[in-house]
C-alpha positions in Angstrom: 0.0 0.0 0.0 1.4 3.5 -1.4 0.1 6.7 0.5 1.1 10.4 0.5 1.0 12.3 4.4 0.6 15.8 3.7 1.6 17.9 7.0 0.8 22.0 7.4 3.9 22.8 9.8 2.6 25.5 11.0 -1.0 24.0 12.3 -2.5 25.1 15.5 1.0 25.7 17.7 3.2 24.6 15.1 3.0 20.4 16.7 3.5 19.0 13.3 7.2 18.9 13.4 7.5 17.5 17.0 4.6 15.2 16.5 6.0 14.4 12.9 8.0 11.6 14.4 5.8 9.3 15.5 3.0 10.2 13.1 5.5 8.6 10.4 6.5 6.0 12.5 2.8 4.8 13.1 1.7 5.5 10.0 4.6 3.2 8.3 3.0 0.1 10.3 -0.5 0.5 7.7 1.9 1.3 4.6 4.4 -0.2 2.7 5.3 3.3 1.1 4.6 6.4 2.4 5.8 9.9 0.7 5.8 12.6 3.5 5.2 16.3 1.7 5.7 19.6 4.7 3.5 22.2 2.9 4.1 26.1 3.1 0.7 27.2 2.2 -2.7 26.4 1.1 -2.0 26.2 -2.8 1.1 24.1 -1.9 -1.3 21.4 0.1 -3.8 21.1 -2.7 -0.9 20.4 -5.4 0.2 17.7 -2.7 -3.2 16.0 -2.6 -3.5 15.9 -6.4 -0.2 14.0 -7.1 -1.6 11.7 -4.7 -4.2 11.3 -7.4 -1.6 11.2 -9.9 0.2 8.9 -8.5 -1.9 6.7 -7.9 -1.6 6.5 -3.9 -3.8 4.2 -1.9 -5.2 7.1 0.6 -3.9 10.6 1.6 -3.7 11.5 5.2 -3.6 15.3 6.4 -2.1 16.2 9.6 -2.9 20.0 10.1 -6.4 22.2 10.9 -9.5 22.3 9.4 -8.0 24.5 6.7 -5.5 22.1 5.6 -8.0 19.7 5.4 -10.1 21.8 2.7 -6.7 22.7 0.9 -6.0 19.0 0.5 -9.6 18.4 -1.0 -9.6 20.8 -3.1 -6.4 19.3 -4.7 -8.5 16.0 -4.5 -11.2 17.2 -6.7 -9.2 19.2 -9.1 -7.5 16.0 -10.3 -10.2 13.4 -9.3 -13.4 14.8 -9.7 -16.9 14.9 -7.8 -16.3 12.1 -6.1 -12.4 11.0 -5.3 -11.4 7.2 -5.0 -9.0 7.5 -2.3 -9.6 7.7 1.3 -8.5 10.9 3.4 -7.2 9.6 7.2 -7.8 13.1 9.3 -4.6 13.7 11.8 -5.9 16.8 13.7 -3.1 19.2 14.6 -4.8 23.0 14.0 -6.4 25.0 16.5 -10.0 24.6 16.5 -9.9 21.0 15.2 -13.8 21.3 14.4 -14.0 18.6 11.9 -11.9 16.2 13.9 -14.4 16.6 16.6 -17.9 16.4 14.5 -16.1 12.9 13.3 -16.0 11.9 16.5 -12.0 11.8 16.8 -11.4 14.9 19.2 -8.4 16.8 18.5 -5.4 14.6 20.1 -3.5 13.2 17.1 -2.7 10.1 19.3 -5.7 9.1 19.5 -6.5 9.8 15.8 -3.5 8.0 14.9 -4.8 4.9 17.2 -8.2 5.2 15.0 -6.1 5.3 11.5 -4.7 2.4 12.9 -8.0 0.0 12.5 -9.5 2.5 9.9 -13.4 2.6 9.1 -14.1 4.4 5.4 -17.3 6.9 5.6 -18.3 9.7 3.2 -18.5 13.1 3.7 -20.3 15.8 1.6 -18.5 18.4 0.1 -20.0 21.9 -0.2 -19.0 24.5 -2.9 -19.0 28.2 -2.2 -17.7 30.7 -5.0 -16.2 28.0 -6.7 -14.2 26.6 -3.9 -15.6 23.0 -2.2 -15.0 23.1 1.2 -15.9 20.1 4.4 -17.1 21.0 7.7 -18.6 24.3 7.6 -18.9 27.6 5.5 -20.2 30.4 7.6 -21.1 34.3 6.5 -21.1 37.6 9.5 -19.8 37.8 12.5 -18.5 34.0 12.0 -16.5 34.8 9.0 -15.5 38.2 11.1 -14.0 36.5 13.8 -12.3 34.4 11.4 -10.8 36.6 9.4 -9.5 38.3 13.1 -8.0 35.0 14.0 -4.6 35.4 12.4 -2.2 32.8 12.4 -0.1 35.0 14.3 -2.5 35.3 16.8 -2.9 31.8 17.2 0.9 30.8 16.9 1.0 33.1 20.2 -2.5 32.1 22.2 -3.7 29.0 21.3 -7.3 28.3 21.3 -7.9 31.1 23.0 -7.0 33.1 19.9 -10.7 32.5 19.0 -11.8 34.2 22.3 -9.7 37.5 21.4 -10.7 37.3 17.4 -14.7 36.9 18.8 -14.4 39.9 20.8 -12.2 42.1 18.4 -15.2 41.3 16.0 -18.1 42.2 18.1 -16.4 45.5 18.4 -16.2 45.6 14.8 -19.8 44.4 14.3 -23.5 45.8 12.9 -26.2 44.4 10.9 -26.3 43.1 7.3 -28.6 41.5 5.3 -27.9 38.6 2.5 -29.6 35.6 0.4 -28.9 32.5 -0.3 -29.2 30.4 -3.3 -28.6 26.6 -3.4 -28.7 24.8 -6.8 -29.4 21.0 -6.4 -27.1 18.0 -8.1 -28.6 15.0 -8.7 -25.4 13.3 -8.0 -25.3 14.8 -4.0 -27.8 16.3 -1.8 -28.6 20.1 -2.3 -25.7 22.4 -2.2 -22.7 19.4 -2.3 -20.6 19.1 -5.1 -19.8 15.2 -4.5 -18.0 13.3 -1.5 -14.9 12.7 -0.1 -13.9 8.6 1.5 -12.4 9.8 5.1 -10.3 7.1 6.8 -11.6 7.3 10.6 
């Protein structure tokens, strides 16, 4: 078995290079092969998911936050379309961690790696918002404010509670807007998904 581990060094507190280690070390008892690529930004992870298409790789595992995980299915659906063959093993190592945790796998990369090690295969929808698919969750107002005030900087330097000092910086910030929503249906996926994505678990 032939897989690609695509690691976002600088994820949550940067733990990816400490943790790197003993991520390969576990991961090397479910592969026969495994190419290791340390990304440097979002574009960088999606190319590193695609060659996993290229090449032909048995699964792709992340190691990184919730937007590492998006970059690397985006590079997924570029090269494989609406509905990628491989499976995706989740290694939580960002901040938040929010899709970790709504898989049920918390955000200790122990005990994700312990799960990867007896893996179960489910599927995920994938949304698409202005042409960009996205897993876990796409959120407008004050959400996206505090996001956008949660710098990587900020985290680097506080952690989780990074998110507590975004929230409030936004609130500040903060009035009333109004929007619409339009979600076109696919007969392929449920309203508003774009396809599906194998996650190892």
């Amino acid at each position: 078995m032939r897989a690609r581990l695509v690691v976002n060094p600088s994820s949550g507190t940067d733990r990816a290079r400490s943790l790197l280690p003993a991520i390969n070390e576990r991961l090397r008892t479910l592969v026969t092969e495994l190419d290791i690529t340390i990304t440097v930004d979002a574009d960088d992870t999606a190319r590193a998911a695609a060659r996993a298409v290229e090449e032909r790789c048995d699964a792709v595992y992340v190691a990184g936050g919730d937007g590492t995980l998006n970059a690397a299915v985006r590079g997924l659906l570029d090269r494989a379309g609406s509905a990628p063959s491989l499976p995706v093993g989740v290694i939580p190592l960002g901040t938040g961690n929010d899709f970790a945790k709504a898989l049920g796998l918390g955000e200790d990369a122990d005990t994700a790696l312990e799960a990867l090690l007896a893996p179960r295969v489910i599927r995920v929808d994938v949304g698409m918002l202005n042409g960009r698919p996205f897993v876990n969750t796409s959120a407008g107002g004050f959400v996206a404010d505090v996001s956008d005030a949660v710098t990587e900087g900020l985290k680097d330097a506080t952690g989780k509670l990074a998110y507590v000092i975004g929230g409030a910086r936004a609130l500040l910030r903060s009035g009333p807007f109004s929007g619409s929503l339009v979600v076109q249906g696919a007969e392929s996926a449920p309203a508003g998904c774009v396809g599906s994505v194998r996650l190892q678990v």
